[in-house]
N, C-alpha and C positions, 0 to 999 in steps of 0.2 A: 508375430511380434508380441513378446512380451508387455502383459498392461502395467501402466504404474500407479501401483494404489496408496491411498495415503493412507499410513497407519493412525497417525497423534497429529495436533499442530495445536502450539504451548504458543502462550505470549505471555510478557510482564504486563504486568497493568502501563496507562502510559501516563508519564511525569510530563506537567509544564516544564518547555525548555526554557527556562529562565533560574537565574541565580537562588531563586526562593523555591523553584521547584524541586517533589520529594526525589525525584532521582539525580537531582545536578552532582551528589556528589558519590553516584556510582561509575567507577570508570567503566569508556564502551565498552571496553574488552571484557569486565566482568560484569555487563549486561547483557550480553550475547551470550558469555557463557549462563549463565544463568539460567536461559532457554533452554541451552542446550542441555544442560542437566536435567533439568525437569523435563525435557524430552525423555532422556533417556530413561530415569527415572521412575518414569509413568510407564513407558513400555517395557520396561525391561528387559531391554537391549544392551549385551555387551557393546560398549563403541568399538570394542577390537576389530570386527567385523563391517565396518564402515569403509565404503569405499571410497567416500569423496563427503565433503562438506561444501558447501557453497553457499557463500554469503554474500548481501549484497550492502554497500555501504555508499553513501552519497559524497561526500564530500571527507575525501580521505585525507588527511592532512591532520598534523599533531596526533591527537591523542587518536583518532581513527587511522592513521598514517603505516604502512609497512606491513600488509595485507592480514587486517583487523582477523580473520576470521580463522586464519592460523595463529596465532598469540590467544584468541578464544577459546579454540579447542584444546589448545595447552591447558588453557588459565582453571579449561572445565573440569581438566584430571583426565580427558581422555588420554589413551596409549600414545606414545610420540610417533607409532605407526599409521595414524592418519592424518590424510592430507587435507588440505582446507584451499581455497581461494576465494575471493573478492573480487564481486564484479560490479558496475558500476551501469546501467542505466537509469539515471536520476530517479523518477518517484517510483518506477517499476522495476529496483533492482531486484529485491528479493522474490516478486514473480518470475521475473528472470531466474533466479535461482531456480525458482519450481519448475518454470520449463527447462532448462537444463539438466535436472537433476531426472527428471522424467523422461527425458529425452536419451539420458545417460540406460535406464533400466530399462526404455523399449529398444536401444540397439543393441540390447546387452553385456554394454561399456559398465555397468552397474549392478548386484545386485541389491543392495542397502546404499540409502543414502540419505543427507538432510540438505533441505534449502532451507535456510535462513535469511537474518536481515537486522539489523542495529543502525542507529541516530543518535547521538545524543547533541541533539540540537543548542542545546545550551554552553553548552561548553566548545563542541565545533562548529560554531551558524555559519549559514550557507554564505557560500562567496569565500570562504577562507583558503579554499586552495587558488584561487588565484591570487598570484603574487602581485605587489605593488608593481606599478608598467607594464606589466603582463597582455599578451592578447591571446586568449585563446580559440579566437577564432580563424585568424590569419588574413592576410589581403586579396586572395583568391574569394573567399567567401563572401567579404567586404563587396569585391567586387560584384559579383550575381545579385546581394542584396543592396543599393547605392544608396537606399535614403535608408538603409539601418534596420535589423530585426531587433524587437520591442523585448522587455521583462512582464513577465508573467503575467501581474497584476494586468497592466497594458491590454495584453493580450486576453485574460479576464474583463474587461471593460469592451474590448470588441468583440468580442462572442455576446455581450448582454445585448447590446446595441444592432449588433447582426440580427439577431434573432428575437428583440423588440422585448428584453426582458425584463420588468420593471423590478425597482428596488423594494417596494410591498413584495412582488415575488420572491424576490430572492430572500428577504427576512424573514417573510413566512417559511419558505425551505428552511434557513438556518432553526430556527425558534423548533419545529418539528424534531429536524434531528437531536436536538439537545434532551425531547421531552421523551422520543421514542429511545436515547440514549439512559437517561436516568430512568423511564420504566423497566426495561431490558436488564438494567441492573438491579431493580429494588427485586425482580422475579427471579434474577440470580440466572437469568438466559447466559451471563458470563462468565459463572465458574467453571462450566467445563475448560474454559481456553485458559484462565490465567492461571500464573504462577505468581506472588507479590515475592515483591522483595522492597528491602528495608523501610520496612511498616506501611507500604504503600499496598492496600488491597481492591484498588477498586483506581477507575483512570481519574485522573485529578480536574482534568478539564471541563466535565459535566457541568456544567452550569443549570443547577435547580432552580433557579429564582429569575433566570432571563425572562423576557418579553417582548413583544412587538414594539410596545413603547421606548424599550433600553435601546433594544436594534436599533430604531428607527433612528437615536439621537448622534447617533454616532457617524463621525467626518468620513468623508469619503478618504481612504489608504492611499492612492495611488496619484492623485492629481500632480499634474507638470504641465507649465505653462507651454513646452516647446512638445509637448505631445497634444496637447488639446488644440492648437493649431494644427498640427499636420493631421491631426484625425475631428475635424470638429463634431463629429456625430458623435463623440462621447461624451454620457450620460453624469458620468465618476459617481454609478453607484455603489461600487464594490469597496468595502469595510473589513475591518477587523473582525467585524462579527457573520458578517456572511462571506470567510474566508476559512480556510482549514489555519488548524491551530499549530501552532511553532513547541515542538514535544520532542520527549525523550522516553525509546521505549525498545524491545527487544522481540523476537518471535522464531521461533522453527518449525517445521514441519519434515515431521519422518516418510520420506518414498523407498517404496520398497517392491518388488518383484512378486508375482504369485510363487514362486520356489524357495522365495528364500522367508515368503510372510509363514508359508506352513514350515519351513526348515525351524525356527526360529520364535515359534507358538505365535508369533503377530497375529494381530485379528483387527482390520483394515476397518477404517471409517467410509472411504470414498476411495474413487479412481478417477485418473487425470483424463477425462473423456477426451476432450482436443486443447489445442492452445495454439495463438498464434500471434504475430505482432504486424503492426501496420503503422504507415507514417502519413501526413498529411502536413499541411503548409505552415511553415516554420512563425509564420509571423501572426498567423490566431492560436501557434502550437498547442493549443490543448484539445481538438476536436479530433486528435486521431481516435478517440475511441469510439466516435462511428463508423470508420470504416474496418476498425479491426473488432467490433460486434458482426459487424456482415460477415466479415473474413471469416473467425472463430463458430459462428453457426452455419453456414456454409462448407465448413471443413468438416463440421459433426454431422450435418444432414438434419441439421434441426431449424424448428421455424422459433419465434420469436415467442409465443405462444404457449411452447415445449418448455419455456424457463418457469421456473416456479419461484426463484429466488434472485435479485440481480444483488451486488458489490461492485456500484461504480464510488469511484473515491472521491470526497469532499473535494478537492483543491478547492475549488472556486463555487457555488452554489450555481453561479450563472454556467458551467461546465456543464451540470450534472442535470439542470435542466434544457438545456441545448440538445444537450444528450436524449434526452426523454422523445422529445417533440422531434427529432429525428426521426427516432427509431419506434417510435410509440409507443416504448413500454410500456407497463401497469404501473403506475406509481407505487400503490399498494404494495408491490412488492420486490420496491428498489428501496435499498439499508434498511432494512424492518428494524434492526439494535441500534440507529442511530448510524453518523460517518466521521469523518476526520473532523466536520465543522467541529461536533461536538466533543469527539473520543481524542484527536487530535493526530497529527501526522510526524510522523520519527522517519523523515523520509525514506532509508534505507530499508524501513522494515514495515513500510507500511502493508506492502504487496501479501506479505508474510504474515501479517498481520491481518489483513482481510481475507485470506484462508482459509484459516484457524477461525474465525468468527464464521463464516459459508460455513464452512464443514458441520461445524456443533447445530447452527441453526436449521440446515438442511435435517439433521436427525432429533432434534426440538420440533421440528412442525411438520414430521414426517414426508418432507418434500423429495422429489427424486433430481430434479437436475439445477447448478447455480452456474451463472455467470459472473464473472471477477473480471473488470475492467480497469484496467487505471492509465488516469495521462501521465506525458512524460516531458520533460523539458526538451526542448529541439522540432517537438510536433510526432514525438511516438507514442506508442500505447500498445501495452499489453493485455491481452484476453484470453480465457480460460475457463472452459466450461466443466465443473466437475459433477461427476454422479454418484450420490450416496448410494452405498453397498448395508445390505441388510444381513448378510449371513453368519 
């Protein structure tokens, strides 16, 4: 079976999604291409030779709507010979992407290909593809669930409280990422990944000047009187600040074949060692990424030990430490450049987005193997362990 190695993975810097943020007035379509260019660009890759694009988009509707990621590869000047699709598994589409596009070169459905990933949360926020009266879950589902499956944050407030996590912790997590985020940048650990586009060189969300103190002041996000009744063990510590950030940003990553990287003068970063995805209980939905860390090292033959680098994603801080104390990580060496609290999350492209950041860091600190974890809405979770290539 042919390996799938990554050659490049480009991202834009990431914009506040908000009306004042520097990317609100890039459309998705040419923020994605945008990647994609300077994918290509960098490598020096005819597109003609692309088998497949795949991109993943969260909430596809208006300006993301009528499958984003063909209109992008137009938009990028690639040949009208290649094909694109959009897929959609909430915060791990554009991982998704990666394992399918990976999974496309190891059947040999592929020799060249990109996974991708776009958000622009500002101008599309989440919730907008469901229409006013709308149910998209159905009364089947209703049914199995009777007293109702919770939103995020909810379910962010039961993961702290499961697992006894106080809000000093979770501040100090947030405050961390943000510091080890603007270090990472002042050392320039992020130029290999970004691409700026419209004067924006650097991710806007870093927050230099937060503190424990600023954390600390700020209102619990999520509080509802008719859920602190059916759940009274919550705490409502989870905030705006010890929450991943509401952003607008773009990312690709080039997979490509050992035949066609020598066809083609490529010279590979990393390979897609394993990848696998895993679901857990809809109503804490974001702890599947412990069982799809077991799944994902277990499919590679690796112990926990063997990781040198983890990329599990901000959503929630109480996540990512839940996470920890599961599985035992190192802390040391889970998001060393910061995470979404601080960098911020373009949902679609987040997956794609922490790739591109693994990849470079893996070959910044001479590491050999990373783990890329991310939740997902519904209670999925994508994992992916890659191994940097030296030759």
């Amino acid at each position: 079976m042919p390996e799938a190695l990554i050659v490049d993975a480009v991202r834009s810097p990431i914009g506040r999604g908000r009306p004042t943020g520097a990317l609100h007035d890039v459309h998705p379509v040419d923020l994605l291409a945008h990647s994609l260019r300077a994918l290509a660009d960098r490598t020096e890759l005819d597109p003609a030779v692309l088998d497949d694009v795949i991109g993943g988009t969260v909430t596809q509707a208006g300006d993301q709507a009528l499958n984003l990621t063909r209109s992008a590869v137009l938009a990028a000047g690639f040949p009208e010979s290649v094909p694109a699709t959009t897929v959609d598994r909430q915060c791990g589409s554009s991982l998704q992407a990666l394992h399918f596009a990976a999974q496309g070169v190891q059947a040999g459905a592929y020799q060249v290909a990109i996974a991708a990933g776009v958000e622009s949360m500002g101008r599309v926020p989440m919730g907008s593809a469901v229409l006013p009266g709308s149910n998209p879950f159905g009364p089947t589902l209703a049914e199995r669930y009777p007293e109702g499956l919770v939103p995020q944050g909810i379910s962010a407030e039961l993961i702290a409280a499961r697992w006894d996590i106080g809000r000093t912790e979770m501040d100090e997590f947030s405050l961390a990422s943000h510091q080890k985020a603007a270090a990472a940048a002042k050392d320039g650990a992020f130029d290999a990944e970004l691409a700026p586009i419209a004067g924006l060189d650097r991710d806007e969300g870093v927050r230099l000047d937060t503190s424990l103190a600023a954390l600390a002041a700020l209102r619990p996000a999520y509080h509802d009187a008719a859920m602190a009744a059916r759940f009274p063990q919550l705490r409502w510590q989870v905030t705006a600040g010890n929450t991943s950030q509401i952003s607008d940003g773009s990312a690709a990553v080039l997979v490509a074949s050992p035949d066609a990287a020598r066809r083609y003068g490529l010279r590979p970063l990393a390979r897609v060692h394993s990848a696998a995805v895993a679901a857990d209980d809809p109503l804490y939905m974001l702890t599947a990424i412990v069982p799809a860390t077991e799944k994902v090292l277990h499919r590679a033959g690796l112990r926990l030990d063997d990781i040198d680098l983890f990329e599990v994603n901000e959503a929630f801080a109480s996540v990512v430490l839940a996470w920890a104390r599961r599985t035992g990580a190192d802390p040391n060496r889970v998001n060393v450049n910061g995470g979404a609290i601080a960098l911020g999350h373009p949902l679609g492209a987040t997956g794609a987005r922490i790739t591109s950041t693994l990849v470079h860091a893996l070959h910044q600190r001479g590491a050999r193997y990373g783990l890329q974890v991310i939740c997902e809405a519904g209670g999925q979770a994508n994992a992916t362990i890659l191994e940097r290539l030296t030759g």
